[in-house]
C-alpha positions in Angstrom: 15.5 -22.8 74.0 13.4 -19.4 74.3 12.3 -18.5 71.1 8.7 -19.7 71.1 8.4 -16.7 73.1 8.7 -15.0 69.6 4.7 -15.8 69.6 4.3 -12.4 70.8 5.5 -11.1 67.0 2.2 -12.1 65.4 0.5 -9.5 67.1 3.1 -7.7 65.5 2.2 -8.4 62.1 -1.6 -8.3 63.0 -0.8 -4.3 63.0 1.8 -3.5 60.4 0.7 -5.4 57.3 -2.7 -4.2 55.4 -1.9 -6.6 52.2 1.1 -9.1 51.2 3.1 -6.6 50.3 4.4 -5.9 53.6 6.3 -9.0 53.1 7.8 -8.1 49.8 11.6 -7.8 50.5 12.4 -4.2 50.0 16.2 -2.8 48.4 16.5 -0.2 51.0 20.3 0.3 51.7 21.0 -0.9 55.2 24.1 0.6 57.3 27.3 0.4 55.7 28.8 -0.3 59.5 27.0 -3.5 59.9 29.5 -5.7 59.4 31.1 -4.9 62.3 29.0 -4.3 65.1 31.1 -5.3 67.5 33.5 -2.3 66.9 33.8 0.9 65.3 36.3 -0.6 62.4 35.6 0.6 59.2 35.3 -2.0 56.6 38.6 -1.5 53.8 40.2 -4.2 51.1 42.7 -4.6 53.8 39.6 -5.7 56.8 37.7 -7.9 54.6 37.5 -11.3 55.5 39.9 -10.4 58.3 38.1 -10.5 61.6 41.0 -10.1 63.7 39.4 -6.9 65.4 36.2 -8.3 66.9 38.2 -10.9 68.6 41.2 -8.8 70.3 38.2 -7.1 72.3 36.1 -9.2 74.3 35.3 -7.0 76.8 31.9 -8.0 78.0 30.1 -4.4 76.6 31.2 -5.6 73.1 28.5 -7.5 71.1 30.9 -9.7 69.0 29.9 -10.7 65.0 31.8 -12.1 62.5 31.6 -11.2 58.5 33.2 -12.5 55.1 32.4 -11.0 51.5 31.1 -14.3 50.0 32.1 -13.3 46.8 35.8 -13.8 47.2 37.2 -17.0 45.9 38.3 -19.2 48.5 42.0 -19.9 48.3 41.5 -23.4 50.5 39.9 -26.7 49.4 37.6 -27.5 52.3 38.8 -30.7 54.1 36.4 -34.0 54.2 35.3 -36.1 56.7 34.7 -40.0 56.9 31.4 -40.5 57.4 29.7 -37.3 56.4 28.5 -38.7 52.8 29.9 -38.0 49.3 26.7 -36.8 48.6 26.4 -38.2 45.1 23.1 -40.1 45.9 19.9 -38.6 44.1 17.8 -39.1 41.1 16.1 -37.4 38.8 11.9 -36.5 39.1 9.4 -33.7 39.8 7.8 -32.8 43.0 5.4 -29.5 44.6 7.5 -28.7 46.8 11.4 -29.3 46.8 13.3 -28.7 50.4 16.9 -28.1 50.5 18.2 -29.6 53.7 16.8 -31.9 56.5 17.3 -29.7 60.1 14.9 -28.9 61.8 13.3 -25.6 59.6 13.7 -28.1 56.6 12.0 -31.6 57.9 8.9 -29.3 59.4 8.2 -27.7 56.3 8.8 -30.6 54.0 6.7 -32.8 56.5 3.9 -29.9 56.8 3.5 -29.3 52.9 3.4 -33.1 52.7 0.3 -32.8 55.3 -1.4 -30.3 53.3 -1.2 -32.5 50.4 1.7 -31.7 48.4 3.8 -33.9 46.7 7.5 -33.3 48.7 11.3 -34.4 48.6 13.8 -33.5 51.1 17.3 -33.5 49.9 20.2 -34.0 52.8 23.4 -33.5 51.7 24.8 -35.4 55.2 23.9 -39.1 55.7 22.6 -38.4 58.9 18.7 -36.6 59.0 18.0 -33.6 61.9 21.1 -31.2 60.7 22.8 -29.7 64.2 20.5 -32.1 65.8 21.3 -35.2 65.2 23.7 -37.9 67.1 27.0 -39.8 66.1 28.5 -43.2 67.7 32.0 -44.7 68.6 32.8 -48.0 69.3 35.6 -48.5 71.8 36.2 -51.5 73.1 33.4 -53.5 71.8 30.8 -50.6 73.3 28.8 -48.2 71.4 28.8 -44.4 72.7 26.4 -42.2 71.2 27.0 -38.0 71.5 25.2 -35.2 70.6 26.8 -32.6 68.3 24.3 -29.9 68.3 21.6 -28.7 71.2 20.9 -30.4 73.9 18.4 -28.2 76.1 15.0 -28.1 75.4 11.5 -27.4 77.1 8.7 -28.8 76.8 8.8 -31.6 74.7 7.5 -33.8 77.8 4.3 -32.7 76.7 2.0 -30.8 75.2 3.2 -27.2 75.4 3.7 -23.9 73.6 7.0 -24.7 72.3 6.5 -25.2 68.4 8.8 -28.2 68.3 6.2 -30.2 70.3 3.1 -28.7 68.6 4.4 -29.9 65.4 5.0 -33.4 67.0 1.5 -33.4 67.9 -0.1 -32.0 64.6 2.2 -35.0 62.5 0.4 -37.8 65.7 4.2 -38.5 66.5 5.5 -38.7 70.1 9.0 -39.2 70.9 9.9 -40.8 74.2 12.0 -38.4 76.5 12.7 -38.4 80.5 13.0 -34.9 82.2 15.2 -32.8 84.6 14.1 -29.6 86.3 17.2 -27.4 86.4 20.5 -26.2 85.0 23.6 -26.3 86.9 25.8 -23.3 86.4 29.3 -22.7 87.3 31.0 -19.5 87.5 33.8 -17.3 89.5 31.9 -17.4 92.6 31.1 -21.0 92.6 28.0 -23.6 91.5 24.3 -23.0 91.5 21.3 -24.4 89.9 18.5 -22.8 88.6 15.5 -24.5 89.6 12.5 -24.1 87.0 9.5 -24.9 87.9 9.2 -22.9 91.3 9.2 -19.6 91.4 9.6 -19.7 95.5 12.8 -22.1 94.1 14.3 -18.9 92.2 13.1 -16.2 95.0 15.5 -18.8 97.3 18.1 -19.0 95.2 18.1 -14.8 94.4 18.4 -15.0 98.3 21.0 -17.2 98.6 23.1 -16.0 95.5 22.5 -11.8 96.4 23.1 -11.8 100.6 21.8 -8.7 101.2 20.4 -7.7 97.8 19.0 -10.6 98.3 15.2 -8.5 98.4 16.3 -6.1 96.0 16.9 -9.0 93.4 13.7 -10.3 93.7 11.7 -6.8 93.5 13.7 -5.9 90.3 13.1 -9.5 88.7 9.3 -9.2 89.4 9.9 -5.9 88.1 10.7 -6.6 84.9 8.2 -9.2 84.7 5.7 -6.8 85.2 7.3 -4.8 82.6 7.0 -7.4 80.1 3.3 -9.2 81.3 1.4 -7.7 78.9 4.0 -9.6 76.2 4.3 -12.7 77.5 0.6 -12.8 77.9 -0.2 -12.8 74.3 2.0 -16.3 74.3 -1.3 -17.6 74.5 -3.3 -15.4 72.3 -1.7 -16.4 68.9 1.4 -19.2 67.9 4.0 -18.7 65.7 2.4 -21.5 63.8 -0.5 -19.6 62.9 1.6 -17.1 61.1 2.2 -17.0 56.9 3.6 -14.3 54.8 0.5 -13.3 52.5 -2.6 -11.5 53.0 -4.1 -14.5 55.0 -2.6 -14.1 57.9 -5.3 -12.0 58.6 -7.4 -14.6 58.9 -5.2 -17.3 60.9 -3.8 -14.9 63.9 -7.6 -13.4 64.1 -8.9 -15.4 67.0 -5.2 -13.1 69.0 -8.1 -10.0 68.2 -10.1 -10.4 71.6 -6.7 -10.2 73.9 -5.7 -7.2 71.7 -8.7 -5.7 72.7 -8.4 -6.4 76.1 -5.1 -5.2 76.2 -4.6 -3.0 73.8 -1.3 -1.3 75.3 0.5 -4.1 73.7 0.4 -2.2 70.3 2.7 0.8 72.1 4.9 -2.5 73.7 5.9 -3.8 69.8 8.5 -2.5 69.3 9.9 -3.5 72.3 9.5 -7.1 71.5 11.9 -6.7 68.5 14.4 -4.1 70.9 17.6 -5.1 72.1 16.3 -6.6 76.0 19.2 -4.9 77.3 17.5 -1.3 77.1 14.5 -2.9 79.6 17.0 -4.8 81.7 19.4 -1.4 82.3 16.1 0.5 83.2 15.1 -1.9 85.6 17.8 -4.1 87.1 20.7 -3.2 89.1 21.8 -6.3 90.8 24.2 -8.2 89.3 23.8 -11.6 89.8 20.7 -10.9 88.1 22.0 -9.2 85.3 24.2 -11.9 84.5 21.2 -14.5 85.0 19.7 -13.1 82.0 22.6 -12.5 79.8 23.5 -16.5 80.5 19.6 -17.3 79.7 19.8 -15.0 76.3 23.2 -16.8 75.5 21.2 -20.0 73.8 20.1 -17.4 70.9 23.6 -16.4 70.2 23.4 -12.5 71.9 23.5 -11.9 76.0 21.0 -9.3 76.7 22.7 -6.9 74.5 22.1 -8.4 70.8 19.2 -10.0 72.3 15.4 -9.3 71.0 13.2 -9.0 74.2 11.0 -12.0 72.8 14.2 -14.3 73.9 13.0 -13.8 77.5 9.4 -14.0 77.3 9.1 -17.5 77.4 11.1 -17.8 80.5 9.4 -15.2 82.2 6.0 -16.5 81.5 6.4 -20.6 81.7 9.8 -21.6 83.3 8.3 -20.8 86.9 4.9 -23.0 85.8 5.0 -26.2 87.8 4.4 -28.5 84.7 7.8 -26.2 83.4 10.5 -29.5 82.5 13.5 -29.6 80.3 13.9 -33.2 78.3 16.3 -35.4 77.4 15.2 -37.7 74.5 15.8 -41.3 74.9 18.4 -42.4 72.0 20.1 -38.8 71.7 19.2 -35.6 70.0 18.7 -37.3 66.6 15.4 -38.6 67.5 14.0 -35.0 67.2 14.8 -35.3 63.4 13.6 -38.9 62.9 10.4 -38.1 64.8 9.8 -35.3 61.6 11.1 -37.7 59.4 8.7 -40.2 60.4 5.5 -37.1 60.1 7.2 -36.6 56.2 6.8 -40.3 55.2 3.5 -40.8 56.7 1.6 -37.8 54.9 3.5 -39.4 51.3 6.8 -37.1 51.3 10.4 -38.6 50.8 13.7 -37.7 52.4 16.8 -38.6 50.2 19.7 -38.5 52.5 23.9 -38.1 50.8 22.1 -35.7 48.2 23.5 -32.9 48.0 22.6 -29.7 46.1 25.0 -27.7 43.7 22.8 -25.3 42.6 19.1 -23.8 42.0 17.9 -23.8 39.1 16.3 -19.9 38.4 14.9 -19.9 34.9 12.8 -16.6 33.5 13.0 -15.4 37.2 11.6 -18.4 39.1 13.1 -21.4 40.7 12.6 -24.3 39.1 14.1 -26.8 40.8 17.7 -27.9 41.6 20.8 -29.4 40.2 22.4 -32.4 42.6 26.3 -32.8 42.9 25.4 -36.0 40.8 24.1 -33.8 37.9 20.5 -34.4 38.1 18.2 -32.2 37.8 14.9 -32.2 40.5 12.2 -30.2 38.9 9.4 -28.1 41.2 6.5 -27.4 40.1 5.5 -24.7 43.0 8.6 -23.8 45.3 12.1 -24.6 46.2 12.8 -23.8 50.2 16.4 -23.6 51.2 17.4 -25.1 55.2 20.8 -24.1 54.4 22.5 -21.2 55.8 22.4 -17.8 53.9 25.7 -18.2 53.0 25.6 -21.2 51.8 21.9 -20.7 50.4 23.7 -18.0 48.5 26.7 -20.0 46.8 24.0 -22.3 45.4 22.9 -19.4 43.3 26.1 -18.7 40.7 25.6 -14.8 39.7 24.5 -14.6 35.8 25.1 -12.3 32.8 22.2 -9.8 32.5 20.3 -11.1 35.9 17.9 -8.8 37.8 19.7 -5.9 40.0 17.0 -7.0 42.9 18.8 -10.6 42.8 22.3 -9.4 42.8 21.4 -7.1 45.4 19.9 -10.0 47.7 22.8 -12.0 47.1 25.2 -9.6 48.2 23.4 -8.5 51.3 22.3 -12.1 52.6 25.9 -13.3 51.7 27.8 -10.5 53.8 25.5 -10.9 56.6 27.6 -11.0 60.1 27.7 -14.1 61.8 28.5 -15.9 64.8 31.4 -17.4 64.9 32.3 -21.6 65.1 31.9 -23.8 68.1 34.6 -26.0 69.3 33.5 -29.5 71.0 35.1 -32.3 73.2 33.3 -35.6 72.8 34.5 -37.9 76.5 33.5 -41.2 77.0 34.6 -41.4 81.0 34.5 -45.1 83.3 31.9 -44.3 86.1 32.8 -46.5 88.9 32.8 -45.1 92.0 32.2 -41.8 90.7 30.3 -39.4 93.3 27.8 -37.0 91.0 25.5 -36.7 94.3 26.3 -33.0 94.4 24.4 -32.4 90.6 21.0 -33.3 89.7 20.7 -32.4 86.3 22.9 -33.3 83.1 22.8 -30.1 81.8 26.0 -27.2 83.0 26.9 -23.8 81.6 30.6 -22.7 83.0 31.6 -18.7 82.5 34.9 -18.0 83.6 35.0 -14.3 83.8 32.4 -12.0 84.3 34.2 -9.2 82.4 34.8 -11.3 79.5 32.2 -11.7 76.7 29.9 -14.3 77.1 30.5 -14.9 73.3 34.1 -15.7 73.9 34.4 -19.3 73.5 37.5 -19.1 75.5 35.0 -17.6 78.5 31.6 -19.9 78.3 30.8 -23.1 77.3 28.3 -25.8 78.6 28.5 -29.7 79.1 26.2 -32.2 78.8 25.7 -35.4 80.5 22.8 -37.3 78.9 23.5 -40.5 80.7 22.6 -39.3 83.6 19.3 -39.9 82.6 19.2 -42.2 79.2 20.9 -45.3 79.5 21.3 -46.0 76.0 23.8 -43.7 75.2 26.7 -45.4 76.4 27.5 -49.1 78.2 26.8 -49.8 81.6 29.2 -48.7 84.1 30.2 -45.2 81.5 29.7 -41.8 81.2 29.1 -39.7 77.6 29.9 -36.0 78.0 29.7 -33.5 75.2 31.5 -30.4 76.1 31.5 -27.3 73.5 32.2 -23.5 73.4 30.1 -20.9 72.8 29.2 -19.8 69.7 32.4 -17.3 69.3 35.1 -19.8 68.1 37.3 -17.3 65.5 37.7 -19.5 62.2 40.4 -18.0 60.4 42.8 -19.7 62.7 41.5 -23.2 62.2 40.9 -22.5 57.8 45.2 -22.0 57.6 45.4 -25.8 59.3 45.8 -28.7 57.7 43.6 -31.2 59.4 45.8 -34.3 60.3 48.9 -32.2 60.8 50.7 -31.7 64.2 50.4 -28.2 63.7 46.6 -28.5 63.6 46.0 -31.4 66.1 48.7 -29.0 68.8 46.1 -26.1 68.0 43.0 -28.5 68.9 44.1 -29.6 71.7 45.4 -25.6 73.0 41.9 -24.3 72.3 39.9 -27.5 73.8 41.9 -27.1 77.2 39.3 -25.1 78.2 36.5 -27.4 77.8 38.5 -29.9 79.9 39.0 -27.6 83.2 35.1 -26.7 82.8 34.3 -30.7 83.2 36.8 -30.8 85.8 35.1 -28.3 87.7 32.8 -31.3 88.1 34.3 -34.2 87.5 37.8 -33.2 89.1 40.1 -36.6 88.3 37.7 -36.8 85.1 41.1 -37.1 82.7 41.9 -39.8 84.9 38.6 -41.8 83.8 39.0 -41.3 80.1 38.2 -44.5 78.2 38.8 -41.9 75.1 38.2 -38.4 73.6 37.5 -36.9 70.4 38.0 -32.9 69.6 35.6 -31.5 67.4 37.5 -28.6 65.4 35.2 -25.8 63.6 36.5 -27.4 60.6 34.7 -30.6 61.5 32.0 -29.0 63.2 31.3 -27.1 59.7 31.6 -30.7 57.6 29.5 -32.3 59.6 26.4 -29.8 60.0 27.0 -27.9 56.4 27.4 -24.9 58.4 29.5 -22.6 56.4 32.7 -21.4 58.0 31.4 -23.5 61.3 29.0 -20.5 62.2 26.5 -20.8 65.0 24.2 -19.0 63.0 23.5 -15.3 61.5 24.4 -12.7 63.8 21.9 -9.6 63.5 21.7 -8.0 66.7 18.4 -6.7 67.9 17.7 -2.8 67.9 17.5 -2.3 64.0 15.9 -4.2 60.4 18.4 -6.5 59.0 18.7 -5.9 55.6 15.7 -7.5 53.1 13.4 -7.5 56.3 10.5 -6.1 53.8 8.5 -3.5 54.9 8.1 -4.8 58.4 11.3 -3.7 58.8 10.5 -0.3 58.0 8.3 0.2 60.8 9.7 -2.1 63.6 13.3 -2.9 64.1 13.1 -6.7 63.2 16.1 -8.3 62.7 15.5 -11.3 60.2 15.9 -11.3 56.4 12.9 -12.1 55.0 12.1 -15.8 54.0 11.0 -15.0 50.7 13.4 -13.8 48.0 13.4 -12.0 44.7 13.0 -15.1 43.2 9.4 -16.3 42.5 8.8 -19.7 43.9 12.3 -19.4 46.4 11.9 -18.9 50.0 13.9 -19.9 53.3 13.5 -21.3 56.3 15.6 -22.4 59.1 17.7 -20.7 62.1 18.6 -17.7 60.0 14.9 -17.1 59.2 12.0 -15.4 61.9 12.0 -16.3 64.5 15.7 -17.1 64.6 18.0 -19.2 66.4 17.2 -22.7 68.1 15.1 -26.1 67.5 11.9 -24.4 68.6 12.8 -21.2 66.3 14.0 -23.0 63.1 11.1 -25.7 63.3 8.3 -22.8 63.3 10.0 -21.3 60.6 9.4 -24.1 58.7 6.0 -24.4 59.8 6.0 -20.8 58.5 7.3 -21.5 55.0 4.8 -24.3 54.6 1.9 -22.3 55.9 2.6 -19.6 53.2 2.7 -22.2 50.2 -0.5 -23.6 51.3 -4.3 -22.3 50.7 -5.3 -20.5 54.4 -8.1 -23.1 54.0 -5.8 -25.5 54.4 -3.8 -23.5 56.8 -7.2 -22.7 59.1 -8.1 -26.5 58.9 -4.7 -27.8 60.4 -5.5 -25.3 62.9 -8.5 -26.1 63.7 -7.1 -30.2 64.0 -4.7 -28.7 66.1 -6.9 -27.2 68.6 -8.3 -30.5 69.3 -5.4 -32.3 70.2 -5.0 -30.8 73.5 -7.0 -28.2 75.8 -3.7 -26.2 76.0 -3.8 -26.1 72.4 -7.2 -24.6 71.6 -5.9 -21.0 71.2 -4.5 -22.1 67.6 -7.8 -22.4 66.3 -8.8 -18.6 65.0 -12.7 -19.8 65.0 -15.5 -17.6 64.1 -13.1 -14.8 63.5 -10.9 -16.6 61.2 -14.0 -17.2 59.3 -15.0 -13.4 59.0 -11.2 -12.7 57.5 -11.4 -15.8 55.4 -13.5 -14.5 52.4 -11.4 -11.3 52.2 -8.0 -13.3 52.0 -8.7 -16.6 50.4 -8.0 -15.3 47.2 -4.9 -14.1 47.7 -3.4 -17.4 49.3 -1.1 -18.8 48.4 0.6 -15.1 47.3 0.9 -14.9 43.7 4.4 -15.6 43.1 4.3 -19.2 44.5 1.0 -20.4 42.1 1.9 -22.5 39.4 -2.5 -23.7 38.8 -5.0 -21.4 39.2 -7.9 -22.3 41.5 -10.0 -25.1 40.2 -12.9 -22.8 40.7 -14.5 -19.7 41.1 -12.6 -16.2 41.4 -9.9 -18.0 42.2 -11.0 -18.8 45.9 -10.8 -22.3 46.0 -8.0 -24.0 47.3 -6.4 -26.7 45.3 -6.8 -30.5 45.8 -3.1 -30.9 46.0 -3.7 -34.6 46.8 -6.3 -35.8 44.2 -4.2 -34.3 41.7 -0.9 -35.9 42.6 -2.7 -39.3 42.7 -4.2 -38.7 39.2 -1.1 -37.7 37.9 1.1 -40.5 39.6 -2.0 -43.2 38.3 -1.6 -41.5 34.4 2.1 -42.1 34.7 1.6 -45.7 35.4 1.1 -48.1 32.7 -2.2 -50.4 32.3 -1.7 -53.9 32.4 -2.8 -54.3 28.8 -0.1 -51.6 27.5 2.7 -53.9 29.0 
């Protein structure tokens, strides 16, 4: 929800990186302890793939991660679920640009390259486009209920706005229809409150109301650590994540940030920070703790509370949330829209989607991808690049180790492979009869419920959230009915759930134990709500991993803030940034998607995406989409680097794209010019047709 924030990390790159090579992923040894970050347990034959120790303590100073060795054999056969696609569908052909995976990192950069003129295919192993975003149905008696099984908060997609997800809408010309709210109803120990965004005078009231007599001191600390962080949520305007690239000609597209780095030039001593774990700035400045536990709950969507957390996570919130324009959206016809709105961008510009196809393996020949192999046994050739959506670990699996392959491979394998993780999510799908039913006392469809304080707030047992989108979009469910999709936190321990036989009573006894929870937080709402039950439907981390081809369930990667992750390059060397890097040791292989910068989210795995399409793209290109861009809206005309762009341009041109991901040289010139992806794919497309008077 908060991570186009992240913005601020541009101006991070503007001063580290002299050349490409600052992206190059380096085979610096990280920490032997961080697999376990959330204790002090020393990794043995006996601990691996054992994670029993990170969930016995979930005391709310721990910072709980979860890791596997990916190289062990799994001793289960992974159960399957109706409706989730064979994924035997595919053919055979030869694209630019071939995209592994349809979410939201995926369908932006597939949809972007198809925009700069590349020839694209998609491949989705699910039926269903949008990945964690997208929406499923049930029938029940002779009504159609339609629930969400991924995220279900979002700013600024109302309109136009700094969160990347919109931008991206904008740049394709594709609107989505969406109504709004303008709060988030929390319940916890002491009782409900919302959070009003949109007023700040709204949040001073409620500090008042929520900290009695430190009711003052709240508010001086929280403008405190605004003040603290100004300078950094400033430069959200200066330069947008989708003006970044990994080569030399970045350079060129963040230049128009240079003029607010000049202006404020002590942002250069502030980032680090932006990369730090938030809780370092927090615990210097704020005492109270209804505070303190605000901005854990806020960091929460990215996976970490303030400890774990980068400091980007809040930036966002400090900067926009108290704007008066500041709405959260619900779009009309469920969560999948956001992936059918890319979709729609991808066919437009000339790219295809091919949904139930899923990958087995990528093809690496003489150290370069080459394309992929589908479960069918097809082979989909690419001429320039292959970009992986998928997780790490399952990124990772696609890649079989071989005999006499290069040490910097096996090395990124390993490492990406045994990165910790979240853990799984749990979910309760309710369809509920609404007659008579009171909900005067909420106003927004949107609740997070914490039932300790103590507790971690990774603890799926202690937080989860519930989400009532019919409050506002009709179309979800039949007249007179509720939909409510009610899931954990992102701490769900699988190696319960993997001994289970889905179907058995031992397994459907342990879904119901470990849902109970979500039931008592709706019925801190809806008190009599089992009473109303037309029916319910328990998602287990076993289908929530079928479903969304997350492996093991996870919420996503799980590299706390306050040091590199491994393969970060040599940013990672200078700042503590906490993201793999989205190329690879592979020539023409990079990633994109939640596990990539700027991490987790729809807003965070979208301009990732942007990001790996920028980088495959001449910066002419990239500069020119920019430009476009800025023209769309006055809020958007900070994208457009102008004059300054141009100065970089001649310096960088010719080293965009970066070496490793050109297949043609320039058509002209010292190799400056960038290619007419688009004449040539219609010339070779015509060539391949044949003339009337060959037939």
């Amino acid at each position: 929800m908060t991570k186009y924030g992240l913005a601020t990390s541009a101006l991070a790159l503007i001063a580290s990186a002299t050349c490409s090579s600052a992206f190059v992923p380096t085979t610096t040894p990280f920490a032997s302890t961080r697999l376990f970050q959330s204790t002090e347990v020393e990794e043995t034959e006996e601990t691996k793939n054992k994670n029993v120790a990170q969930t016995e303590d979930t005391s709310r100073d721990k910072v709980m991660t979860f890791s596997y060795d990916m190289s062990l054999e799994e001793k289960y056969e992974k159960p399957t679920y109706p409706g989730t696609g064979n994924g035997l569908s595919g053919e055979e052909g030869e694209y630019d640009i071939v995209v592994i995976g349809s979410g939201m990192g995926g369908l932006t950069c597939a949809a972007l390259s198809a925009k700069y003129g590349s020839k694209v295919l998609c491949l989705e192993s699910h039926i269903k486009v949008g990945g964690s975003a997208h929406t499923f149905s049930r029938m029940h008696d002779g009504g159609k209920y339609s629930f969400e099984v991924g995220p279900s908060i979002f700013e600024g997609l109302d309109r136009p706005s700094l969160n990347p997800l919109r931008m991206i809408f904008d740049i394709l010309e594709e609107t989505m229809p969406v109504e709004t709210y303008k709060g988030l109803g929390f319940w916890t120990p002491e009782g409900y409150w919302r959070f009003p965004i949109g007023t700040k005078k709204g949040f001073e009231e409620l500090l008042t109301e929520q900290c009695g007599e430190d009711g003052p001191k709240a508010i001086r600390e929280w403008n405190a650590l605004c003040d603290r962080l100004k300078t950094l949520g400033g430069s959200t305007t200066a330069v947008a994540l989708l003006n970044l690239r990994q080569d030399a000609g970045f350079l060129s597209t963040t230049a128009g940030a240079l003029p607010f780095v000049v202006k404020n030039p002590d942002v250069f001593a502030d980032l680090p920070l932006t990369f730090d774990d938030l809780s370092k700035t927090v615990d210097e400045i704020v005492t109270v703790p209804f505070v303190r536990n605000f901005i854990d709950l806020m960091c929460i969507f990215c996976g970490f509370p303030a400890k774990g957390a980068m400091t980007a996570h809040i930036l966002y919130i400090l900067e926009r949330f108290f704007e008066e324009s500041a709405a959260f959206s619900v779009p009309i016809g469920g969560t999948s829209q956001l992936g059918e709105t890319l979709q729609r961008g991808l066919e437009k510009f000339g790219g295809k989607l091919q949904m139930n196809a899923h990958v087995d393996e990528i093809i690496v020949e003489n150290g370069r991808a080459t394309g992929v192999r589908l479960k069918n046994g097809k082979v989909v050739k690419a001429r320039k690049a292959v970009v992986s959506n998928a997780t790490p670990f399952n990124t990772v699996k696609m890649m079989p180790q071989k005999e006499e392959e290069p040490k910097d491979l096996t090395k990124w394998r390993d490492e990406l492979g045994s990165l910790p993780r979240h853990g799984a999510i749990s979910h309760l799908f309710l369809g509920i009869d609404a007659k008579g039913l009171d909900l005067s006392h909420i106003q927004d469809p949107a609740h997070l419920i914490i039932q300790d304080w103590d507790r971690s707030m990774q603890d799926s047992q202690n937080l989860c959230s519930f989400f009532i989108p019919s409050l506002l979009d009709k179309s979800v469910c039949p007249e007179g009915k509720h939909c409510i999709h009610v899931y954990s936190s992102g701490g769900e321990p699988y190696e319960p759930w993997e001994k289970l036989t889905p179907g058995s009573e031992e397994y459907e006894a342990y879904k119901k134990e470990r849902v109970e929870v979500l039931f008592q937080a709706v019925e801190r709402c809806i008190p009599d709500v089992r009473d109303r039950l037309e029916f319910s439907i328990i998602g287990s981390p076993l289908a929530h991993e079928a479903f969304l081809r997350r492996d093991r369930g996870t919420y996503g990667m799980a590299w706390a803030a306050g040091s590199s992750a491994p393969q970060a390059g040599l940013l990672g060397k200078v700042l503590p940034f906490p993201f793999p890097n989205l190329k690879t040791p592979v020539d023409g292989l990079l990633r994109c998607g939640d596990s990539c910068f700027p991490g987790i989210g729809t807003p965070s795995a979208a301009a990732s995406g942007a990001i790996a399409a920028n980088t495959m793209t001449h910066v002419d290109n990239h500069l020119q989409m920019l430009k476009e861009a800025s023209q769309k809206d006055p809020q958007y005309k900070f994208l457009d680097p102008g004059f300054m762009g141009q100065v970089y341009k001649p310096l960088v041109q010719g080293f965009t794209p970066s070496a490793e991901l050109r297949t043609e040289r320039f058509a002209s010139g010292a190799n400056v010019q960038p290619v007419d992806y688009t004449a040539k794919n219609a010339a070779r497309d015509a060539a391949s047709v044949p003339s009337e008077s060959s037939e």
